[in-house]
Steps between C-alpha positions, in 0.01 A plus 500: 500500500592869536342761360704781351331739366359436152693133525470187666787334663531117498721340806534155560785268662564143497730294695645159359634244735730187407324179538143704477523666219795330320720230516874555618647298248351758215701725281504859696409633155156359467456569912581927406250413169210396755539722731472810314201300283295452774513847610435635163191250514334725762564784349337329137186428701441867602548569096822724641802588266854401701652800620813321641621249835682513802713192596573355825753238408666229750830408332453154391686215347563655141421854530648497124208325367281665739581875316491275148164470566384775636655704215315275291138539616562858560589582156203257343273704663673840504519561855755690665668388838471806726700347818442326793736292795736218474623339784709180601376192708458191477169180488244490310468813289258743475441743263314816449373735245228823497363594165382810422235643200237692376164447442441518159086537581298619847329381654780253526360114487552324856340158608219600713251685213304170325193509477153204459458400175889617370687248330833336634774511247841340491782628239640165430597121654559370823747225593809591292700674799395120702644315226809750451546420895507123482719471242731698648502352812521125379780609206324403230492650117183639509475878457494679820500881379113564651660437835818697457429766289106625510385767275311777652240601299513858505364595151214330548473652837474835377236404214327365767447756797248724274267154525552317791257519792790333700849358408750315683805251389528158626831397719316279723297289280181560311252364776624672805552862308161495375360394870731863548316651204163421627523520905650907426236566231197362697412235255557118415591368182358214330769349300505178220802399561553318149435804365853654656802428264755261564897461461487162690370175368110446573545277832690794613212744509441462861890596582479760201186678682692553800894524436664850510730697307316547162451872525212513280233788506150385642281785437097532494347741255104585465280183394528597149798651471809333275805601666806696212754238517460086475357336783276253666157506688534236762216608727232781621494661780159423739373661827712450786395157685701309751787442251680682282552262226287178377715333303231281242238561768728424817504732767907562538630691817875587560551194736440274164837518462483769159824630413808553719442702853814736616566372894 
């Protein structure tokens, strides 16, 4: 964040890498389509209107489909490309993009400000990217669009960040990013997990809980607060003990294996 006079300004950059993030054998289209998503994501859960991106683009495979794309998502969500780098190479791409908004409220919402007795919120289901992945990995007909094409929720963002004690999206799966949630805001949450809304089949729910790329908004408001936009209470945040989540009444750390870990 950079303050600038009367405004707020919103940076954030994420890097996608082939094999990590997607799968070499997917359409460059969908690949451009993610990767400005997930950036847009951050900038959703600081409630920030898109100002415009900077890319930092390897030349890939089909650089045709790549701009497709990218002209795509940037026009659904009326963003203007501002510039960047493109370079040659060759391996396993790697991509990179900076967003850039404003705050559309201060103080801006950030992770670390939950307090005891706040409710945890979640804007929608879990599980769908997961399912999205699998099928396209193993070629099969099922849809696959959570995984390829995520929607960041920037509307509800923004109709959020008068509300939220603290807001974050979730990229690494819903376990580990409320551990994240908790350990910066001093707390632990308490969550019920069949109270958190699935994509996936029931005997999924364990893989749902922890799987990435679903870039909802968790969020915790005041006890009785009702957050502005359609959501879920999954949980309540507690007094800090020796873990930041029990999960039905289970102590969970980070080294029970919650979400996926950058290395």
């Amino acid at each position: 964040m950079l303050d600038l006079g009367s405004e707020t300004l919103i940076l954030t950059h994420d890097a996608m890498a082939e094999g990590v993030h997607f799968l070499g054998s997917q359409d460059q289209a969908d690949v451009a389509w993610k990767l400005v998503a997930t950036n847009l994501s951050d900038l959703a859960a600081k409630g920030a209107e898109p100002l415009g991106v900077l890319l930092g683009y390897r030349f890939g495979p089909d650089a045709a489909r790549f701009l497709a794309g990218l002209t795509e998502v940037l026009e659904q969500y009326g963003v203007p490309l501002l510039g960047g780098d493109t370079i040659g190479g060759s391996g396993a791409q790697v991509l990179g993009l900076t967003a850039l908004g404003r705050a559309t409220h201060r103080p801006v919402p950030s992770r670390s400000g939950a307090q005891v007795n706040d409710g945890l919120w979640l804007t929608g289901p879990v599980g769908a990217a997961m399912l999205g992945f699998e099928a396209l990995r193993d070629g099969t007909n099922a849809d696959s669009t959570a995984y390829r094409r995520p929607l960041p929720l920037l509307a509800q963002g923004q109709a959020l960040a008068p509300h939220v004690t603290a807001m974050m999206d979730l990229s690494d799966g819903l376990l580990l990013d409320a551990s994240r949630m908790a350990r910066a805001s001093g707390v632990s949450f308490a969550i019920d997990s069949l109270a958190v809304p699935l994509a996936a089949p029931e005997s999924r729910r364990a893989d749902a809980l922890r799987w990435g790329d679903d870039y909802q908004l968790l969020f915790t408001l005041p006890a009785a607060a009702r957050p502005p936009v359609p959501a879920h209470r999954i949980g309540t945040a507690l007094t800090q003990g020796i873990s930041p989540i029990l999960l039905d009444g289970t102590p969970l750390t980070e080294t029970s294996g919650l979400g996926y870990e950058h290395r």
